[in-house]
N, C-alpha and C positions, 0 to 999 in steps of 0.2 A: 504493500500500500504506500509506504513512503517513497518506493520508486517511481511508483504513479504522478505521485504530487510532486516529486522533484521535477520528474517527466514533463509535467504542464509546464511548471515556473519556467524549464528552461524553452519547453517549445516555444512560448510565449515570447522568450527572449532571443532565440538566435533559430529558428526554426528556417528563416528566410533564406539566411547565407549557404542550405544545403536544398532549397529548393530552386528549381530552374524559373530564371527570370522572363521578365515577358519582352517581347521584343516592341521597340517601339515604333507606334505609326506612320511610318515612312511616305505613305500619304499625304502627312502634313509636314514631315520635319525631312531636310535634305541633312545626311552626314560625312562628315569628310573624316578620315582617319589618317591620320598623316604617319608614312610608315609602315602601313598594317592593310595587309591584302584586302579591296575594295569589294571582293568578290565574297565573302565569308558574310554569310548572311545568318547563319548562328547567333540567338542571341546573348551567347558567353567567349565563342571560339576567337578568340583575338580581338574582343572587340571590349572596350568598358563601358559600355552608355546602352544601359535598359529598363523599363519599368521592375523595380523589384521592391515590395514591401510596402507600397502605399507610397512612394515617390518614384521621381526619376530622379535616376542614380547616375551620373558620370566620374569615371573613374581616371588618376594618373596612370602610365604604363611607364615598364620598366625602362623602355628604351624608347619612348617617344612621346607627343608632347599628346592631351588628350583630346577626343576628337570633339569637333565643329559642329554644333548645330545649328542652324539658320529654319528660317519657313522653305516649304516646297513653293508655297507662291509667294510670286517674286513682285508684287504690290509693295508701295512705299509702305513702311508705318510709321504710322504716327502716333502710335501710342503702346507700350506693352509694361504688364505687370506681372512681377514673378516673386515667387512665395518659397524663401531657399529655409529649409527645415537643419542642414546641417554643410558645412563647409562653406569653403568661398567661390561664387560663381560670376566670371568676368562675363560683362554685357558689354560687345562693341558694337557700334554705331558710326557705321563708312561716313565718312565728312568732306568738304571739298579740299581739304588738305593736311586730310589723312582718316584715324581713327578714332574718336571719341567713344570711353571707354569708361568704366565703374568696377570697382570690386564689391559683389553685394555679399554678404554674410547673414547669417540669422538676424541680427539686429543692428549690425554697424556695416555701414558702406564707407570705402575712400573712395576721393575722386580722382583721376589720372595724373591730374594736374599739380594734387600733392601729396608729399608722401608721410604725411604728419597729420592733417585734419581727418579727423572721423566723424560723422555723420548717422546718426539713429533714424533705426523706421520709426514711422508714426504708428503708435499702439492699436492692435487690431486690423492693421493693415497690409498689405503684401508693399516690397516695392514698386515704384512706377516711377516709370522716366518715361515723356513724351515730347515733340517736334512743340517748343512755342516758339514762336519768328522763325529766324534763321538758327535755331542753337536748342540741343538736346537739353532738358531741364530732368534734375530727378529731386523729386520728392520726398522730405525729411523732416527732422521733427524741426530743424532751424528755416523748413521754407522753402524753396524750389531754390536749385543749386546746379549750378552752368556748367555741364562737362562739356561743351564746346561747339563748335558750329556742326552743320547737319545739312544734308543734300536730298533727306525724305528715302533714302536708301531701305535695304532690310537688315535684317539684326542677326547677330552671332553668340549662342552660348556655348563658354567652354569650363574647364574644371580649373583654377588655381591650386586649389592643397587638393591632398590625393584621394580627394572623394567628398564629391556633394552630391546633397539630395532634395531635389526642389520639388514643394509638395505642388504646385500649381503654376500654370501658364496663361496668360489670355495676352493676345494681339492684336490691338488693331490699326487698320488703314488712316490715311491722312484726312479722309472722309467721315470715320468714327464707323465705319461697319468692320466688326468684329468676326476675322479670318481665322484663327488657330485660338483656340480654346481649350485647354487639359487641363481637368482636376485627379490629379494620379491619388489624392488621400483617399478617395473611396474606391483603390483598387486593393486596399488590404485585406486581407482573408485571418481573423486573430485566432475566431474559430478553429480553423482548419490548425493553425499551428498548435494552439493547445491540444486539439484530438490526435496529431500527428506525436506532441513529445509525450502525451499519456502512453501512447501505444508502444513508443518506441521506450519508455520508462519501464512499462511492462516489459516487452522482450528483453530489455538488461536485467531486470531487476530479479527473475525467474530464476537463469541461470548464477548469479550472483549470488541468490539465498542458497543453492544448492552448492556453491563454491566455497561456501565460508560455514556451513551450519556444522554441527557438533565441534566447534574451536573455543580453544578456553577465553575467558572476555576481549582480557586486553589486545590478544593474538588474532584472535576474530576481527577485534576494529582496526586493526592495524591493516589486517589483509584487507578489511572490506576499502579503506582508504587509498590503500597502491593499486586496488583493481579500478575506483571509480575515476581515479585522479587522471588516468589517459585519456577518456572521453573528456572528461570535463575540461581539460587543459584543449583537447580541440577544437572545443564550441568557443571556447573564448579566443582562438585565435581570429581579427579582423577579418571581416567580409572581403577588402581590398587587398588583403596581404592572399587572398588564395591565387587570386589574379596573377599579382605578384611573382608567386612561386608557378605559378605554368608558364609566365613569359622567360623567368628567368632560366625555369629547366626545358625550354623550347619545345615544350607540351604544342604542338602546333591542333591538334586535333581531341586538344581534352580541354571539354570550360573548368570554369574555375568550379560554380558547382560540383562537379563531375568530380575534383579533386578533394573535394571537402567531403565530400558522401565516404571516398574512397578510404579519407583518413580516416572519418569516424566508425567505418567498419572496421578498420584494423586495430582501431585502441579497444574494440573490445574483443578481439581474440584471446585473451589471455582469459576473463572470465569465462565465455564458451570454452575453451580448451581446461581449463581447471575444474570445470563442472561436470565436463565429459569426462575426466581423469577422476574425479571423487564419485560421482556416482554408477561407477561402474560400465560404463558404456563400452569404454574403449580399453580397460583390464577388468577383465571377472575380479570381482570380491575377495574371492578365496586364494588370489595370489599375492603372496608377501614377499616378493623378490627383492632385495634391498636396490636402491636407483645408486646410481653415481654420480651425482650433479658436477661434477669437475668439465665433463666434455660441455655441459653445455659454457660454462665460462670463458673455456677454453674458446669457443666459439664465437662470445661475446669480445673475448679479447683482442682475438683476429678482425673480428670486424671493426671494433672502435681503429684498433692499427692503421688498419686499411681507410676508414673516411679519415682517420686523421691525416694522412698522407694525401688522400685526393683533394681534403681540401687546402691544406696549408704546407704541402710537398714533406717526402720525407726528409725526419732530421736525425742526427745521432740522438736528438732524448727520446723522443718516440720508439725506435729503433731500442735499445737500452730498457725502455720501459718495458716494452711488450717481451723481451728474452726470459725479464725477470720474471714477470707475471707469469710467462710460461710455464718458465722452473719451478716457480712457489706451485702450482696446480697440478703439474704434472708427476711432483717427488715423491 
């Protein structure tokens, strides 16, 4: 039962970063990916920018800048408001002698022009910057604020820090008719992720009780702590760091979801596999053959060897370490 309830809390909390995102309306929105094959229409496989979890999500990449969103129609606007729930989301605005441009954040906006004043939303409201005369104005708690001339162009969202998530979009023409319109907060599903970590609370929690039952107290919490600690240490790894680690291990055809699912099945091998070991599945009951845990260390040792070397080259301590380790295990 406590698995259940841990189950919810956490589906509730990170349930999203192993479910697959939604890919966004390409109808309305044109994307440029600078760097990153234009052709992958996946909406994880090399790409950062999708609806996931009741916003749109744009993400940094390891090795290039994040991509572009602009409108599909190519009408001037003249007005656009946008509701950024977390990170910093640059708004540029083509100009007749260059780009006029904002960092908007949850609640403080800079303006291009400097790199010291900051600027608050107005409470209750998204931002909004619109075409008044000749020059892009955005709106704050000190009053419309001149990020600079404007040629009635169309607009560009990109990511500054390495993940925002803007709960809303509305656009409109220099006319006041309203072209591109996205409220992503009611694409959340909170439901589903609770139902999803109850259930997934359950199948851990199952083999878990059977992994840890007839252990003396202290020996019992201990085990049941090193068993939980692998999953748990997964889900709180960041939604953008899985990204991350596929562009860096050149995952070309695995999403970042895909790699998250994949971790969190492997952190719980160890409870399946020690539950199958105690309750007799995979040794009959009635054998008492003593084990020899050395080979598996031995095993462990080799392989810490070995990524220590892949990743920071062999050296004589490494080298030295692993002899001894050897010989203490093997004598």
């Amino acid at each position: 039962m406590a698995a259940v309830v841990l189950g919810v809390m956490l589906g509730g909390l990170f349930a999203a970063r192993f479910a697959m995102p939604t890919p966004i309306d390409r109808t309305l929105w044109h994307v440029v990916s600078p760097g990153l094959d234009e052709r992958i229409q996946d909406p994880a496989l090399g790409r950062g920018v999708y609806v996931e979890d009741g916003a749109l999500t744009l993400r940094q990449h390891a090795f290039h800048r994040a991509e572009i969103l602009s409108p599909k129609d190519t009408r001037a606007v003249g007005r656009v408001q946008v509701a950024v729930a977390e990170g910093s989301v640059r708004l540029n605005w083509p100009g007749p002698t260059g780009v006029s441009f904002a960092v908007l954040g949850p609640d403080t906006a800079m303006n291009a022009f400097s790199a010291t004043d900051v600027y608050y939303r107005p409470d209750g409201q998204p931002w909004t910057a619109e075409v008044a005369g000749s020059n892009v104005v955005l709106h704050t708690t000190n009053g419309p604020i001149t990020l600079g001339p404007a040629t009635g162009g169309s607009i560009e969202l990109t990511a500054v820090s390495e993940e925002v998530r803007v709960q809303s979009v509305a656009v409109t023409d220099t006319d006041g008719n309203a072209f591109l319109t996205e409220d992503y907060a009611h694409r959340t599903s909170p439901l589903f992720h609770w139902l999803a970590g109850g259930v997934a609370g359950l199948l851990f929690g199952v083999p878990l009780l059977v992994a840890t039952r007839r252990r003396p107290g202290a020996v019992g919490w201990v085990e049941t702590a090193l068993l939980v600690l692998p999953p748990l240490a997964v889900c709180a790894v960041p939604a953008g760091d899985w990204l991350y680690l596929v562009e860096r291990a050149y995952l070309v055809r695995t999403p970042a979801w895909g790699l998250a699912r994949l971790a969190l099945g492997l952190s719980c091998l160890p409870v399946v596999g020690l539950a199958a070991l105690r309750s007799g599945l995979l040794v009959p009951p009635d054998v008492r053959a003593p084990v020899d845990g050395r080979m598996v260390w031995v095993g462990l040792a080799v392989f810490a060897t070995l990524a220590g070397a892949v990743r920071g080259g062999p050296t004589l301590l490494t080298g030295v370490g692993a002899v001894a380790t050897l010989a203490f295990l093997l004598r």
